[in-house]
C-alpha positions, 0 to 999 in steps of 0.5 A: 969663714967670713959671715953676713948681716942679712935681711931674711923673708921668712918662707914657714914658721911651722909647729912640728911638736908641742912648743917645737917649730921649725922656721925656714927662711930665704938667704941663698948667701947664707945656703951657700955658705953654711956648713953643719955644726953652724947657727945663725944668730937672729934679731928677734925685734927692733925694740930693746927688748929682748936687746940680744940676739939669739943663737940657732942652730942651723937643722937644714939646708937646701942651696938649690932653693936658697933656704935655711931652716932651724928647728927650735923650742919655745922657752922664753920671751925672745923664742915666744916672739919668734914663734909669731913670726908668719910668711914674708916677714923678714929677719935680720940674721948673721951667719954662718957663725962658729966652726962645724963638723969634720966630715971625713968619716965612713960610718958615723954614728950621730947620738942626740938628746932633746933639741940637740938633735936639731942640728944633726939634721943637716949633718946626716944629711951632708954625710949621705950617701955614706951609712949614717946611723943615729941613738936618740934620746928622750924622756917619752914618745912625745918627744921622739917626733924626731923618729920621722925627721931622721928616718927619711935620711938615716940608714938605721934609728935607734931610740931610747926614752926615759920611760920605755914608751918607744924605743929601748927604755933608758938613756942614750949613754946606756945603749950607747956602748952596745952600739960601739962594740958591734957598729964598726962606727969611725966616728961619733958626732954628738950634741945635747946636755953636758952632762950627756957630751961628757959621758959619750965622749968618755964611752967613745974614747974608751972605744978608740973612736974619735969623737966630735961634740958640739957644746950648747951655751948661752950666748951674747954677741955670737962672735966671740967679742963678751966672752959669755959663752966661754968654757974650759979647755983640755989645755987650761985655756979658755974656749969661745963657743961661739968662735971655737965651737959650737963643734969640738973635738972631745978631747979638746974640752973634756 
């Protein structure tokens, strides 16, 4: 899928949670050609520093408006200053970048932790009218603000928090297995921590459903020239985040 270099105004650079905002910008090129699974890499400044662009994932879409959204935290220098970006200023961005979602399924189950649930916003809701359900995770009820996000497009929430302050108390992997024996699911779609990808995708294979898994790595030129996001593959060969994935089969890299 061919990619643009466009000059975006930002329409809100809204706090939805603690250090967590969600930035809507206006690109009917990129509205119109973004698919679930994708992101967006942005230039944060015109000076030097930070030189790199930055990755985000793409949590919302609307083409009749012509909007983009992401949903990202604050946790260093090039996210601090996009946070001080305010209305009518403009963004440079490229995209939609990287390989997303298969979307042929009839009951998918959407699992998540932390801010990767932000990109499997735009997948359910791409996947509505069909019964979407998500298991998301987290460490407190602080951190579920995610609960109001999904609930207005989700037939079914379900939660799980370290601490058993909402929701059932533990992780995402161990209500997890429940869920597949009873669902009917045909289809697993995840993104988070690695660790937790790893653990999903061998609780779906042992359940014959097919898992997809969107990895999240450090990025450089966002189109697979620096090779910094590489990660291994199933068959010994090299896979490029950026151009490969974000989305993969798990089978493909676990």
């Amino acid at each position: 899928m061919s990619k643009l270099v466009v000059q975006a105004p930002v329409l809100k650079n809204e706090t939805i949670s603690n250090l967590v905002k969600r930035l809507t910008i206006y690109s009917p090129e990129l509205a119109g050609k973004a698919v679930p699974g994708q992101f967006i890499h942005v230039k944060i400044a015109d000076s030097y520093h930070p030189l790199l662009r930055r990755p985000l994932s793409i949590s919302d879409v609307d083409v009749a408006k012509g909007t983009v959204s992401t949903i990202y935290r604050i946790v260093g220098h090039g996210t601090a200053l996009l946070a001080q970006l305010k209305s009518d200023e403009v963004l440079d961005c490229m995209g939609p970048l990287g390989r997303g979602f298969n979307l042929e399924c009839k009951k998918p189950l959407l699992v998540g932790g932390g801010m990767g649930l932000a990109p499997l916003v735009f997948l359910a809701q791409r996947l509505c009218p069909r019964p979407v359900e998500i298991l998301m995770g987290g460490r407190s009820e602080q951190e579920m603000f995610w609960s109001s996000i999904y609930s207005t497009i989700c037939d079914r929430v379900h939660i799980a928090t370290d601490d058993g302050s909402v929701g059932q108390r533990g992780f995402t992997v161990d209500l997890l297995p429940e869920l597949l024996e009873s669902g009917n699911y045909d289809m697993v779609y995840s993104c988070g921590p690695r660790p937790m990808l790893e653990k999903i995708a061998a609780i779906a294979k042992n359940f014959a459903i097919p898992c997809q898994v969107s990895l999240e790595e450090h990025m450089a030129c966002g189109v697979g020239a620096c090779l910094s996001c590489t990660c291994a593959g199933k068959e010994g060969k090299r896979k490029k985040v950026c151009t490969d994935g974000p989305v993969f089969w798990a089978g493909e890299v676990f």
